[in-house]
C-alpha positions as CSV (number, residue, x, y, z in Angstrom):
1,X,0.0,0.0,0.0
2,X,1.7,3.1,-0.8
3,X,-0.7,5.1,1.8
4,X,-4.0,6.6,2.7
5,X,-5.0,10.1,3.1
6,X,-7.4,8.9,6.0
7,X,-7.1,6.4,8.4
8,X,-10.8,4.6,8.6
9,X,-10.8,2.2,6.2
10,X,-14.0,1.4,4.4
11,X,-17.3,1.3,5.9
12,X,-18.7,-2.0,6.4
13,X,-21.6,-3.5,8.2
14,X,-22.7,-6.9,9.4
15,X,-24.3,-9.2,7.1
16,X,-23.2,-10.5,3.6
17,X,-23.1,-8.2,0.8
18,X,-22.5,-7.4,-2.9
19,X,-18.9,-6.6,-4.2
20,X,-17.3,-3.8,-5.0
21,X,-17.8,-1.9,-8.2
22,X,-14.5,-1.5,-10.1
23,X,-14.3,2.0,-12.9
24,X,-11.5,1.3,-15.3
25,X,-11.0,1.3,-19.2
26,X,-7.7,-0.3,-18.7
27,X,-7.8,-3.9,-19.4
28,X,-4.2,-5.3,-17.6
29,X,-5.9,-3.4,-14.3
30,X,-9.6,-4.6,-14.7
31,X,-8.1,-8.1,-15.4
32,X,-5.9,-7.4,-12.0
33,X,-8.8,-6.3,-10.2
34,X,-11.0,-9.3,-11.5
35,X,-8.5,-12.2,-10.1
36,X,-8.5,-10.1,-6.6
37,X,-12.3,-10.2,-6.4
38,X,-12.1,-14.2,-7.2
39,X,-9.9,-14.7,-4.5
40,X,-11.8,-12.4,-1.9
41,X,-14.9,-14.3,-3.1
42,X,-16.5,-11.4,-4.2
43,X,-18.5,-10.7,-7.6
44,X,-17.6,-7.2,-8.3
45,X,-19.6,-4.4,-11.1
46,X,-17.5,-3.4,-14.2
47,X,-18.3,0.3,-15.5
48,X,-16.1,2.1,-17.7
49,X,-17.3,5.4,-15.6
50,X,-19.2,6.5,-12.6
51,X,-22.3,4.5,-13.1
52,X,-26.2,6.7,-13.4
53,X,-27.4,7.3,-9.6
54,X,-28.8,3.5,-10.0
55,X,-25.7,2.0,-11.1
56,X,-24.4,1.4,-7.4
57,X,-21.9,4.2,-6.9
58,X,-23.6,4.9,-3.9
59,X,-24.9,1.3,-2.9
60,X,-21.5,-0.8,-3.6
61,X,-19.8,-1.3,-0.2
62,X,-16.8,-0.3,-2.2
63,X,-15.0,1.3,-5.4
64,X,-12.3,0.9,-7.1
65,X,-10.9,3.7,-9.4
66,X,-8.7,2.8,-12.2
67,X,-6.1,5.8,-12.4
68,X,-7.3,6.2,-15.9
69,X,-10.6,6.7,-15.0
70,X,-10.3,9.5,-12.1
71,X,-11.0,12.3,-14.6
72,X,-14.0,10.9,-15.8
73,X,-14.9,10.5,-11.7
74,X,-14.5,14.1,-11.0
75,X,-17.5,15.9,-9.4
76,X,-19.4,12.6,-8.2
77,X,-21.0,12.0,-4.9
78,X,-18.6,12.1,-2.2
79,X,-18.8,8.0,0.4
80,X,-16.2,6.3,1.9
81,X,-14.3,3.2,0.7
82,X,-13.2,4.7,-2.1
83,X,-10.0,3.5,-3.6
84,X,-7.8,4.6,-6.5
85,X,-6.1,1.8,-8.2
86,X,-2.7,1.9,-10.4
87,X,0.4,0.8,-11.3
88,X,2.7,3.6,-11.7
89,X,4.7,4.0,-8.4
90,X,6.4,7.6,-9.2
91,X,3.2,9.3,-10.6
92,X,3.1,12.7,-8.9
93,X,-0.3,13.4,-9.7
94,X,-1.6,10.5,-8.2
95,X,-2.3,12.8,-4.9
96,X,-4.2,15.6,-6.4
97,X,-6.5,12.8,-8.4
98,X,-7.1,11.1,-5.2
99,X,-8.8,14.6,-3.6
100,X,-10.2,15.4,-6.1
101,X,-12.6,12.0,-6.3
102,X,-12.5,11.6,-2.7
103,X,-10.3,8.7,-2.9
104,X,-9.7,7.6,0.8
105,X,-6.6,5.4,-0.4
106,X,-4.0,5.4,-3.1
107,X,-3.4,2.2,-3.9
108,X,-0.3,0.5,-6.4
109,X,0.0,-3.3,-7.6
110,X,1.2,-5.5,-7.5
111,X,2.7,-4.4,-4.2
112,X,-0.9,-4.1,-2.3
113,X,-2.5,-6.7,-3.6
114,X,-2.6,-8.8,-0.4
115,X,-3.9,-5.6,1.7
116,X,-6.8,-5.2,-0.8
117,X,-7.6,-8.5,-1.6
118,X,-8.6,-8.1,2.5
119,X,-10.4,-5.3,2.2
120,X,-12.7,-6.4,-0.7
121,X,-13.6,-9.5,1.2
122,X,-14.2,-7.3,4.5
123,X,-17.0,-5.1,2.6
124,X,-18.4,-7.8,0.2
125,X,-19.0,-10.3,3.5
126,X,-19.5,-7.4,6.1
127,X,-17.6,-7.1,8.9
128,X,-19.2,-7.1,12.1
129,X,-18.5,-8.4,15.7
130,X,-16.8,-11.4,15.6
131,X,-18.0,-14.9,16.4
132,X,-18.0,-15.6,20.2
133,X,-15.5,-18.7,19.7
134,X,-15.8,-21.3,22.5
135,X,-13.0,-24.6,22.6
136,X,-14.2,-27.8,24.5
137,X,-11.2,-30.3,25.4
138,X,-11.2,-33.6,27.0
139,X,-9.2,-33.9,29.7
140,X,-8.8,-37.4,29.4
141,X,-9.9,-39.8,26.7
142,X,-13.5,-40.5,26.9
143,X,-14.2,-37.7,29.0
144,X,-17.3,-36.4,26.8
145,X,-15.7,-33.0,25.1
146,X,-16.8,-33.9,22.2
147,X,-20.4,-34.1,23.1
148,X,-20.5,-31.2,24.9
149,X,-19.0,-29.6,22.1
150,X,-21.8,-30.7,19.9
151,X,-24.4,-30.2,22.2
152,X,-23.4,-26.3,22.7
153,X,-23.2,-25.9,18.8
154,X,-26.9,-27.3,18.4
155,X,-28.3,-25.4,21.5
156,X,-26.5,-22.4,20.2
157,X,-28.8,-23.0,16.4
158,X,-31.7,-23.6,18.1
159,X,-31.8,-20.4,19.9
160,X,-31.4,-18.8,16.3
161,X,-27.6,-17.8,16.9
162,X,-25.8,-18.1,13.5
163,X,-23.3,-21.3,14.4
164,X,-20.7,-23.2,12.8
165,X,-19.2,-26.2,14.5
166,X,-15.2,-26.9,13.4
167,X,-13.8,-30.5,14.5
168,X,-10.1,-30.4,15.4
169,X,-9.8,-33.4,16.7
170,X,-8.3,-35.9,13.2
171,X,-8.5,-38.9,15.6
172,X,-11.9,-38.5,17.2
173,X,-13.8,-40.0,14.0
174,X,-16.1,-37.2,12.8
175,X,-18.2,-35.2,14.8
176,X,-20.5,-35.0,11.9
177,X,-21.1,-38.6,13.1
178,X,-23.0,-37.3,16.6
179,X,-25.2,-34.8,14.3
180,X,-26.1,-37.8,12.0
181,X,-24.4,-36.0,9.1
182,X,-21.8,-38.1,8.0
183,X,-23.1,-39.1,4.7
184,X,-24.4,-35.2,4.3
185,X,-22.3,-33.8,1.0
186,X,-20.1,-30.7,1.7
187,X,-16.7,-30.1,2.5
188,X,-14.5,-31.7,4.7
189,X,-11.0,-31.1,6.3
190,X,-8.8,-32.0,3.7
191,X,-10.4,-29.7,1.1
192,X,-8.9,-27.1,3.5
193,X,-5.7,-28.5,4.2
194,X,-3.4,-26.5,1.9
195,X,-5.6,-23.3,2.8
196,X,-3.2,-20.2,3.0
197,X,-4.2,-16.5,3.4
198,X,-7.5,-14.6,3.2
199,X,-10.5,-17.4,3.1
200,X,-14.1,-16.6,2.7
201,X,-16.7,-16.8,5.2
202,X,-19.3,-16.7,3.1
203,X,-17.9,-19.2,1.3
204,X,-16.9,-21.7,3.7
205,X,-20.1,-21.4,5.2
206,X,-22.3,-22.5,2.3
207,X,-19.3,-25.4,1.2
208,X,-20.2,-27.5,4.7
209,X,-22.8,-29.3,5.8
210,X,-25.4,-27.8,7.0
211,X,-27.3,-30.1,9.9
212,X,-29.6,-29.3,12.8
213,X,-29.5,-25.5,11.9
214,X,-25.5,-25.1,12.1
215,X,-22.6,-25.5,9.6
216,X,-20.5,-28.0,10.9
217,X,-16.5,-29.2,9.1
218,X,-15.7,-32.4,9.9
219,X,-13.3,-34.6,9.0
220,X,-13.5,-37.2,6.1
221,X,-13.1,-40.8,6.3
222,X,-9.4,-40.8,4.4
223,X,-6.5,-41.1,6.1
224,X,-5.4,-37.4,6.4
225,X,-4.6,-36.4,10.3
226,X,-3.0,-33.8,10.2
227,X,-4.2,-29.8,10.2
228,X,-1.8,-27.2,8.9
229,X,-1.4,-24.0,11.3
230,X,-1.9,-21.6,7.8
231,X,-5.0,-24.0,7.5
232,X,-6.6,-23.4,10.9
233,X,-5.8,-19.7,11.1
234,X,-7.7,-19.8,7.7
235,X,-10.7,-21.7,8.4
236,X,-10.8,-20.7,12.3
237,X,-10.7,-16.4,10.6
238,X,-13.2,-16.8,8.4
239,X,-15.5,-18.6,10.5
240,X,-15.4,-15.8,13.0
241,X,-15.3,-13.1,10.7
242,X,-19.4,-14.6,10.0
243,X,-20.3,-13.4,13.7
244,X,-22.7,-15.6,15.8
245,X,-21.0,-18.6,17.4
246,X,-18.1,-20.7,16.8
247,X,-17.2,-24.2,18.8
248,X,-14.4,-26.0,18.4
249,X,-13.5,-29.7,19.3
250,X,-10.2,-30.0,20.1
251,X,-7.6,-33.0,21.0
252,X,-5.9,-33.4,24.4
253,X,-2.5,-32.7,22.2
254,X,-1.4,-29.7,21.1
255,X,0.9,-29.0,17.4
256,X,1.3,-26.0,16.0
257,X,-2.2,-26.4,14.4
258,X,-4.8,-26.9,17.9
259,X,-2.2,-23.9,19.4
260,X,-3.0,-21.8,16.5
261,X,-7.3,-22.5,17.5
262,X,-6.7,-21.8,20.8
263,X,-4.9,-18.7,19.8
264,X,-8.3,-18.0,18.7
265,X,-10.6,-18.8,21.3
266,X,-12.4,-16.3,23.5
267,X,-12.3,-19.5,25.9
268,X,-11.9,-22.7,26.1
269,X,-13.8,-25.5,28.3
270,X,-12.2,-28.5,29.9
271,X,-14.4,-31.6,30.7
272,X,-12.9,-33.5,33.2
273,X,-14.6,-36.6,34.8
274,X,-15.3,-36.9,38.8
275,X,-11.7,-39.6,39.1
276,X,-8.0,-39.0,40.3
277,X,-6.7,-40.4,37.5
278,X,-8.8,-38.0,35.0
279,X,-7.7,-35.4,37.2
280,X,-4.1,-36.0,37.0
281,X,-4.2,-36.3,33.3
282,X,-6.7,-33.0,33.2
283,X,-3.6,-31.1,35.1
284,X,-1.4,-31.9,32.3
285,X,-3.6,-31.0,29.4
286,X,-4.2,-27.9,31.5
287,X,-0.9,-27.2,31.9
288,X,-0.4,-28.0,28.0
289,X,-3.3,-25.7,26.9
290,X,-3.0,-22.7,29.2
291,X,0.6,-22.1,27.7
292,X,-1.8,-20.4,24.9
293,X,-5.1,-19.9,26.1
294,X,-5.7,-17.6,28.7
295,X,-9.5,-18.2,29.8
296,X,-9.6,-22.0,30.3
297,X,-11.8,-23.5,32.9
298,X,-13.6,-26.8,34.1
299,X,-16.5,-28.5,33.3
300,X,-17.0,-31.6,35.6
301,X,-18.6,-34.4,34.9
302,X,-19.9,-37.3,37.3
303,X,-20.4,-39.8,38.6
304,X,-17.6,-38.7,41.4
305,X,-14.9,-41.0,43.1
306,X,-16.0,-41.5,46.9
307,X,-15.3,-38.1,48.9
308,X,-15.1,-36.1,45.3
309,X,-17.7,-33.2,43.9
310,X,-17.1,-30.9,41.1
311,X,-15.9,-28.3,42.8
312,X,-13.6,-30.5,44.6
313,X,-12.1,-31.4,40.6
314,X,-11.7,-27.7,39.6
315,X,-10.0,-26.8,42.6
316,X,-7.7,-29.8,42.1
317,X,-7.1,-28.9,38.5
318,X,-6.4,-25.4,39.5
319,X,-9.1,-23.9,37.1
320,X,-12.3,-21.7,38.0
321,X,-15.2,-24.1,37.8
322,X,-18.2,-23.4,35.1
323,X,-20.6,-26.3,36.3
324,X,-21.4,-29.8,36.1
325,X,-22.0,-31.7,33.1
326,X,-24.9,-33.4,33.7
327,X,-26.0,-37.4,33.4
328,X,-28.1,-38.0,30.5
329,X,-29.2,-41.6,29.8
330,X,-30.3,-42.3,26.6
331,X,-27.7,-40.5,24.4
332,X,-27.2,-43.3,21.9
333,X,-30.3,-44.2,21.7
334,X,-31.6,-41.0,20.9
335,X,-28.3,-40.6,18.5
336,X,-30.0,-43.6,16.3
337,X,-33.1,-42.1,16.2
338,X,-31.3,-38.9,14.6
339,X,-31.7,-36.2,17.9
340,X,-28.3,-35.5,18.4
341,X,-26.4,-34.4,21.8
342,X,-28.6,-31.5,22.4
343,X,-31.3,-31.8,20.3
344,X,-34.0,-32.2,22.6
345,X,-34.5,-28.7,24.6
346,X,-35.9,-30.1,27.5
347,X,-32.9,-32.4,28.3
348,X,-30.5,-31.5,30.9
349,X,-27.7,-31.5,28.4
350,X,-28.7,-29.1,26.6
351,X,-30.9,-26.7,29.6
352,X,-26.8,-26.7,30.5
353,X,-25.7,-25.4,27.7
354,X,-28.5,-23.0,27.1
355,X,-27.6,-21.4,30.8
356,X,-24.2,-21.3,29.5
357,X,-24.8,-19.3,26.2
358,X,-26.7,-16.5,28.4
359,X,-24.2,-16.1,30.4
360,X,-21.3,-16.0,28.1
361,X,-23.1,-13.6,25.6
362,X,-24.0,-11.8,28.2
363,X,-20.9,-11.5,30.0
364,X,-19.6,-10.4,26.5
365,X,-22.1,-8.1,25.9
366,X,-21.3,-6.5,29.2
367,X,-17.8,-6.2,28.2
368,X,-16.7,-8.6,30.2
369,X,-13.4,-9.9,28.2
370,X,-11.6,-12.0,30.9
371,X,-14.8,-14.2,31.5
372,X,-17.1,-14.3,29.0
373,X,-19.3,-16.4,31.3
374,X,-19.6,-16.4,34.8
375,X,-18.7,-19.5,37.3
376,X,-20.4,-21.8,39.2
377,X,-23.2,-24.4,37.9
378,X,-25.5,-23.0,35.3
């Protein structure tokens, strides 16, 4: 970017939106401009000049002024997130054509091509607050993180939140399995494994499944176990760049793929089963996990060794406590008859996890960023 005469970038709101409209007669530019718009997954208008008053000057969450078409731009409207777009890095006019459209940047390629290929998927998704991004993490094997982690993502649809459910765990077999969803077409994992840079959200959202109300990214039944770190911070960005709620199932292990999720998390929740031996392996994964993630804390799940309770497990773990998973008979049968972990509201699964959305979003909402939700049983 060679600079800006403002510092507010564009203005973009929340929701999904139309692209930008691009004003050139040069072809090499408009071809430029074209393969940045494919990769921000945005579909842009072409005009040779500023368009009639219904031809989206004023409606496109963006422009983008060829340099050879700033003359013909003089005298319309004044907005924001306008941009003037060239190639020639010692023009000295560039300047006085930039004020004189109202251009809030000045922008030369190839050099800012990553910068703007950004900024064109910012205004053609809209960027609003980010998704409230919760991790769930077993603290042994077995312990039930992933369905907890399921059952948040489907209480979380139900309640009408926008949510998309991301399985990090390659060796837990597919938590599109616990939603019923395994034979569901969309994408999986290892479409995004070589994912680097700027990814859609708009676009991952309608490649994945979509069951029970959420958008859930599983894992495929190949024998691919591995996440790259560019991959994650791909997927893991774009998902939270959609707003609403992101939850995460995460392994006990941490590479340089699960640190870059929890990097991401606003917090993460460890389930850790009412036993010593869960409890000394939960102190390890804690000890693992907190390394990167600030805000983790313990979900405890009975039934409890003699003389143990869940608040007894937290404080032996050394985390704050955010309740007690509790019992629910009947999971797998209900899994076979296609409710998932979750599904039915009037289970105490999911009354728990309800309880815990309010509180989180309204801890967040409050402003609240050390604990996005409060302790003690929900």
């Amino acid at each position: 970017m060679t600079g800006s005469l403002v510092r507010e970038g564009p203005a973009v709101g929340e929701g999904r939106r139309g692209g930008p409209l691009i004003v050139t007669e040069d072809v090499e530019l408009l071809d430029d401009l074209l393969r940045l718009c494919a990769a921000a997954g945005a579909e842009p208008q072409v005009h040779h000049g500023p368009p009639g008053p219904r031809g989206g000057w004023e409606q496109a969450p963006m422009v983008l002024v060829g340099d050879d078409a700033a003359v013909r731009c003089r005298g319309v409207s004044r907005r924001r997130g306008v941009m003037l777009v060239g190639r020639d890095q010692d023009d000295p006019e560039v300047w006085r054509r930039a004020v004189e459209i109202g251009a809030e940047y000045v922008l030369r390629l190839p050099d800012s091509e990553n910068w703007l290929v950004d900024q064109i998927a910012n205004a053609a998704e809209g960027v609003g607050r980010p998704a409230l991004t919760v991790g769930v993490i077993g603290g042994r094997g077995g312990a039930g993180a992933s369905t907890l982690a399921c059952a948040l993502a489907v209480s979380a649809a139900r309640s009408g939140r926008r949510t998309m459910l991301i399985d990090g765990d390659p060796l837990g077999g597919g938590i599109d399995v616990l939603l019923g969803g395994e034979r569901t077409e969309g994408m999986r994992w290892p479409d995004f494994a070589h994912s680097k840079g700027r990814l859609g959200g708009g676009a991952l959202e309608d490649s994945l499944p979509a069951l029970h109300g959420l958008r859930v990214l599983s894992w495929g039944r190949d024998d691919e176990v591995v996440i790259p770190p560019q991959a994650m911070q791909a997927v893991l960005a774009a998902a939270r760049r959609l707003g609403g709620v992101v939850v995460v199932d995460l392994p006990r292990r941490v590479d340089d793929g699960v640190a870059e999720a929890l990097a991401q998390l606003d917090a993460g929740l460890l389930v850790v089963p009412g036993e010593l031996r869960a409890v000394a392996a939960a102190k390890r994964v804690a000890s693992t996990v907190g390394m990167v993630l600030k805000d983790l804390r313990v979900v405890a799940r009975g039934p409890y060794a003699a003389g143990l309770d869940e608040r007894w497990v937290a404080r032996a773990v050394g985390l704050p406590l955010v309740g007690e998973l509790p019992l629910e008979h009947g999971l797998l049968a209900a899994q076979d008859n296609g409710v998932p972990p979750g599904g039915s509201a009037r289970d105490p699964l999911a009354r728990f996890c309800e309880a815990f959305w309010e509180q989180a979003v309204a801890a967040r909402d409050a402003g609240v960023a050390a604990a996005p939700y409060s302790g003690g049983t929900p």
